[in-house]
C-alpha positions in Angstrom: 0.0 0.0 0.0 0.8 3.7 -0.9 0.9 5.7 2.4 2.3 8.8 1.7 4.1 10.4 -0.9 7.9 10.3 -0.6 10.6 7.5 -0.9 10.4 3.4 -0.5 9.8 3.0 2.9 5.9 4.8 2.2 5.2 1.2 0.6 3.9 -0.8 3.0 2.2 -4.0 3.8 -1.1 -3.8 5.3 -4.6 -5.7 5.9 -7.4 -4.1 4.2 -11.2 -6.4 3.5 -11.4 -8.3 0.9 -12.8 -6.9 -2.5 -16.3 -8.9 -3.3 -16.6 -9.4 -7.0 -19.9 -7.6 -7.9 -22.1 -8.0 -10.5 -19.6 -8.6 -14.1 -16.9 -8.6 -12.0 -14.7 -11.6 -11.0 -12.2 -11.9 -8.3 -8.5 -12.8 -8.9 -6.5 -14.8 -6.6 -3.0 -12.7 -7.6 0.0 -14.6 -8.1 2.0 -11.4 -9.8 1.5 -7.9 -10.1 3.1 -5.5 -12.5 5.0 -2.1 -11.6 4.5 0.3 -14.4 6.2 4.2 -14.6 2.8 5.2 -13.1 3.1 3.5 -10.1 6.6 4.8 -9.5 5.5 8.5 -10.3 2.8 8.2 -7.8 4.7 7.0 -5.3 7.2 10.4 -5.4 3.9 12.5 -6.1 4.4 13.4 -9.5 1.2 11.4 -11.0 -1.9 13.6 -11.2 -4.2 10.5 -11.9 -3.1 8.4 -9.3 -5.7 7.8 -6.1 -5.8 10.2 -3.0 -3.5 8.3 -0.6 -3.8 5.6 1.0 -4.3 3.4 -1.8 -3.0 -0.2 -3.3 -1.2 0.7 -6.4 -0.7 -1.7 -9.7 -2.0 -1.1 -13.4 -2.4 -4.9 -13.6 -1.9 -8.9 -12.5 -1.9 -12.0 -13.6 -3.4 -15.1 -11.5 -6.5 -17.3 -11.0 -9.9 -17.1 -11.0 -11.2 -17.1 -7.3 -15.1 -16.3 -7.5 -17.4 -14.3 -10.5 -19.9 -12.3 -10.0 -23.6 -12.6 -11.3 -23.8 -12.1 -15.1 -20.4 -13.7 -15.8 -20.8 -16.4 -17.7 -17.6 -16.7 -20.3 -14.8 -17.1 -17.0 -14.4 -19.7 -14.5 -13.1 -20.3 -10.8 -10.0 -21.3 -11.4 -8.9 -20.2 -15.3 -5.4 -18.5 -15.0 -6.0 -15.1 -16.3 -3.8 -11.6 -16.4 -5.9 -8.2 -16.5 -5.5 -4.7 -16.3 -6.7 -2.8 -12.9 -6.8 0.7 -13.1 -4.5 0.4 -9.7 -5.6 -1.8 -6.8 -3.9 -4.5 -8.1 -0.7 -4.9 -5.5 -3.1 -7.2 -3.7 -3.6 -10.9 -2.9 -7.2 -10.6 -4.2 -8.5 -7.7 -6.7 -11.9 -7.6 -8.3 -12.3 -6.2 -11.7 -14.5 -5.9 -14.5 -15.2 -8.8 -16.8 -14.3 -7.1 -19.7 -10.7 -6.1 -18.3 -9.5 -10.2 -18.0 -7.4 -11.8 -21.0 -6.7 -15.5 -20.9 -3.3 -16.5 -19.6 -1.3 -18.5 -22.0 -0.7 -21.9 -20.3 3.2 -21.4 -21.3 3.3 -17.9 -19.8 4.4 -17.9 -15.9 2.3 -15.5 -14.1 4.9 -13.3 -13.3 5.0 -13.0 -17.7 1.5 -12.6 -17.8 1.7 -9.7 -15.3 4.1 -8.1 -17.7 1.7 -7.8 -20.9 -1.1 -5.7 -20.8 0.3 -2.4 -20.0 3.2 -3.0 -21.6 2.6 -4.8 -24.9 -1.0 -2.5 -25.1 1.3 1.1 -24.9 3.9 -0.6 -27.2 1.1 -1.4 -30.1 -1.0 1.9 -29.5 2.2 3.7 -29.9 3.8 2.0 -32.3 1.0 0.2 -35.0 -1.8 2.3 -34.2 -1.0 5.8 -34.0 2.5 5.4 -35.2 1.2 3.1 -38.7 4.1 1.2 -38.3 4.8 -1.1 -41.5 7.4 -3.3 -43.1 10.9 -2.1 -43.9 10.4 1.6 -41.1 13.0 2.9 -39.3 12.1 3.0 -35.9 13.5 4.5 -33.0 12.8 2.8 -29.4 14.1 5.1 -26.3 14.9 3.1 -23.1 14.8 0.1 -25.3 15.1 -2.1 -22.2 12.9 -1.2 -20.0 9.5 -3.0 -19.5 7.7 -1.2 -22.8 11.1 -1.2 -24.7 11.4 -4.7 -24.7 7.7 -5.0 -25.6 7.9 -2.3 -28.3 11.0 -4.2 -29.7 9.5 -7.3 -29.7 6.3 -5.7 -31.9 8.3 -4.0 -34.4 10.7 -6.8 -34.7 7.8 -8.5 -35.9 6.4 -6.3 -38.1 9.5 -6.5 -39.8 11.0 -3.1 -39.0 14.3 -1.7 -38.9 15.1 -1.0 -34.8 17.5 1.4 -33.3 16.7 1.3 -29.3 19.0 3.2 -27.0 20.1 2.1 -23.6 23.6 2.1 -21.7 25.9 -0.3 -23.0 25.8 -3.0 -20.7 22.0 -3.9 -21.8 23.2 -4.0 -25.8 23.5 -7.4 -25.9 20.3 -8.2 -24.3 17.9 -6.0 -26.4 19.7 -7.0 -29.7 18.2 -10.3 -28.7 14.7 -9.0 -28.4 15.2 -7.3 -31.9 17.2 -4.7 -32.1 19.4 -3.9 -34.9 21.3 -0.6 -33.9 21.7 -0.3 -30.5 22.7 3.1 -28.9 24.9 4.0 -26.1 22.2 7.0 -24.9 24.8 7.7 -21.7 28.4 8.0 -23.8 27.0 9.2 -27.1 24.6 11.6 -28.7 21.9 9.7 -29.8 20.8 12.1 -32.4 23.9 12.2 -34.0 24.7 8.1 -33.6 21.1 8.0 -35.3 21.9 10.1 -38.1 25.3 8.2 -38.7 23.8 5.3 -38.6 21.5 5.8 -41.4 23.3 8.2 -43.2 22.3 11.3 -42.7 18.7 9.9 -43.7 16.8 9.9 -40.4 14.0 7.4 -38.8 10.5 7.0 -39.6 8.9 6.5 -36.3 10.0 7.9 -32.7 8.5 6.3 -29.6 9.8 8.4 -26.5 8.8 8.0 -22.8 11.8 10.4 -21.6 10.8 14.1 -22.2 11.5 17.2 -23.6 15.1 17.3 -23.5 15.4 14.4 -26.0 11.9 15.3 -27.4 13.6 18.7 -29.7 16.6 15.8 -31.1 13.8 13.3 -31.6 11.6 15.6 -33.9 15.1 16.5 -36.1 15.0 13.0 -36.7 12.4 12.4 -38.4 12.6 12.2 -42.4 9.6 13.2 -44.2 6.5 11.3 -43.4 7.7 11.0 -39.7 5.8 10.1 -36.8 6.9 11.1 -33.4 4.7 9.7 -30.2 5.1 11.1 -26.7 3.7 8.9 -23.8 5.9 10.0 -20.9 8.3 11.9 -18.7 10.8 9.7 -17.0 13.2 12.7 -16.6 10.9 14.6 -14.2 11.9 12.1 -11.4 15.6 11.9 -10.4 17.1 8.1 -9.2 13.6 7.6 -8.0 12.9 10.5 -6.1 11.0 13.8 -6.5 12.7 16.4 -7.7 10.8 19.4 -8.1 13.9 20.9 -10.0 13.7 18.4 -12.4 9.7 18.6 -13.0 9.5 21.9 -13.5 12.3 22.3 -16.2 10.9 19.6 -17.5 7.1 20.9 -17.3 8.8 24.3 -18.6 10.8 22.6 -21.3 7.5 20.9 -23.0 5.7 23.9 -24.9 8.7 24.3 -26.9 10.0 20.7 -26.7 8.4 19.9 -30.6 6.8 21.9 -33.5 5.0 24.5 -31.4 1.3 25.1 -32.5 2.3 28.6 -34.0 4.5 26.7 -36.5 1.3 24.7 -37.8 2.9 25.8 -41.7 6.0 24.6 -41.1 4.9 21.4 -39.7 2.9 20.6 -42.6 6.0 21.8 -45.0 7.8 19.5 -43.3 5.1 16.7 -43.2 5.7 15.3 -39.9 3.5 14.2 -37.2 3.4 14.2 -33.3 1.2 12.5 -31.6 0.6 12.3 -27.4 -0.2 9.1 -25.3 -1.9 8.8 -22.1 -2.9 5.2 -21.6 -5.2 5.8 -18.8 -6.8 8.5 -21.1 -7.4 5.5 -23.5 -8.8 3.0 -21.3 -11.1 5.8 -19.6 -12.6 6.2 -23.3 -12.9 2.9 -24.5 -13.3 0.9 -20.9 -10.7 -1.9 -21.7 -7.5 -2.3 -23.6 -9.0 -4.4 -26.1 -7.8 -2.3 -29.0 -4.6 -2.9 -28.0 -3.9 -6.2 -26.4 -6.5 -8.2 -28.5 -4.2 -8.0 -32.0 -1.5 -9.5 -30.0 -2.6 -12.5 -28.2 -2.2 -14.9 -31.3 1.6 -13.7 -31.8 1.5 -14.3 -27.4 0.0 -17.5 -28.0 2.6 -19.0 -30.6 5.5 -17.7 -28.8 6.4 -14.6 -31.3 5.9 -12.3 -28.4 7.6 -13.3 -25.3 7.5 -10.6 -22.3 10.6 -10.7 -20.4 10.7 -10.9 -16.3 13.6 -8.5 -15.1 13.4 -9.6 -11.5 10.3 -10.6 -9.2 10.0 -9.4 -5.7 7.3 -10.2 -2.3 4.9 -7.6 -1.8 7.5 -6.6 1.5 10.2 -5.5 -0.6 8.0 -3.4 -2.6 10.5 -0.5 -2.1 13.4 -2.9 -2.8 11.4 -2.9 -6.8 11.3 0.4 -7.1 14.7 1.4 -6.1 16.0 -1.6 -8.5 13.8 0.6 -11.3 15.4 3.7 -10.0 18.4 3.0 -10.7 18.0 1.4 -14.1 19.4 -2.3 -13.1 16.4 -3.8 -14.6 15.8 -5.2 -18.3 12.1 -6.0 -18.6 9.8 -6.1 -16.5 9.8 -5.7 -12.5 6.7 -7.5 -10.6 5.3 -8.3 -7.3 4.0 -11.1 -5.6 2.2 -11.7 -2.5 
């Protein structure tokens, strides 16, 4: 549980009653709980969507079916399942809708299965349906080894696209694995100019960028004509895990002027670029479940083709331990709880 807004020790276990799964709802017995950016920024107070504290973080979990609720008639006590939450889900028992569960692959541990809808849903509303990813693209990944780097590379790989992810050094090998083709030192090199070596002076198609506006200005240079640039976070508003108000507010000040400012609408279009913004919670708010973007991928998670990768698993009482290991950027994939 979220106590207070601060550092690691504010995560705490505690006894609270039992959800009851009401009516199209069904009650999952959690064996894994994902920790997404969101839950992270919340915890230093720099999430505007995230409950009034107290609360039970988690964007989603994977486990087993423990009771359903009147009017549910397609799941059953017992089916291993992963869903998204909307938070609450750092639980032993949550209770969601229905319409939020997707069937666990019987090959998928739980702690994998807690690891795909947030993820691999950001990864393909980013990258296939706003960014119109196709065959033969360019594509530029940032943090290409965190939870939704790995995810995004795994969807581009298989779309066939050309992937440059950055990350430090010491996590090249592993996301060249995942499907990388040109990976960037982000730490010892500037990754605009790497980029533009690396394709000769020609640019990238497509941009996915979860850092902020400091890389946000090199990332819209980028771009060759046709370009498509999507925002869907600020990673450098936090500092090793901590608040730092510093940091937000340069950050916050930095992002009027961090792209094509609306006052340039003329150039934009000479230019023919695009930028587009992502706020997953936005998205689920207006269409009530990630459908749109986990259902395309089940059959590519069914045969194997999409394979979310489990950084390190921790208990519930060394929540803080998970999101210091985030902090300082020790992780590839995904981090997760368990009770």
């Amino acid at each position: 549980m979220l106590t207070g807004t601060g550092g690691p020790e504010v995560l705490q276990v505690q006894e609270r009653p039992d959800p009851v799964a009401g009516p199209g709802q069904v009650r999952i017995s959690v064996r894994a709980a994902g920790i997404n950016f969101a839950d992270t920024m919340a915890r230093v107070g720099l999430y505007p969507d995230a409950p009034k504290t107290p609360c039970v973080l988690g964007y989603e979990v994977a486990g087993e079916i423990e009771s359903v609720g009147e009017g549910v008639s397609d799941l059953r006590v017992g089916q291993r399942v992963m869903a998204g939450t909307r938070f609450g889900g750092q639980a032993e028992l949550v209770a969601v809708g229905a319409e939020q569960v997707l069937p666990l692959p019987d090959e998928l541990s739980f702690e994998q299965g807690a690891a795909f809808p947030v993820n691999y849903g950001t990864a393909y509303a980013a990258l296939i349906l706003m960014g119109g990813l196709r065959q033969g693209d360019r594509v530029l990944i940032h943090a290409a080894a965190g939870g939704v780097g790995i995810a995004a590379t795994q969807v581009a790989r298989n779309a066939e696209a050309e992937v440059y992810g950055t990350s430090s050094p010491a996590k090249h090998e592993a996301i060249r694995a995942q499907g990388v083709t040109h990976a960037i030192d982000y730490r010892g090199k500037d990754f605009e100019a790497e980029v533009m070596r690396i394709s000769g002076g020609e640019g990238v198609d497509l941009i996915i960028d979860a850092l902020g506006p400091a890389s946000f200005r090199k990332d819209y240079r980028l771009l060759r004509p046709g370009g498509r640039m999507v925002m869907f976070g600020l990673s450098e508003a936090s500092k090793s895990g901590a608040r730092s108000v510093p940091a937000a507010l340069r950050s916050l000040l930095a992002m009027p002027l961090a792209t094509m400012p609306w006052w340039k609408s003329l150039a934009l279009m000479n230019e023919n670029k695009g930028i587009f913004g992502l706020n997953m919670l936005g998205w689920w708010d207006r269409e009530g479940n990630l459908d749109r973007v986990t259902a395309p991928l089940l059959a590519d998670l069914q045969a194997g083709r999409l394979d979310p990768i489990v950084a390190e698993a921790f208990p519930f009482d060394r929540a803080g331990d998970a999101h210091e290991f985030i902090a300082q950027r020790r992780n590839v994939g995904k981090v997760v709880l368990f009770p």
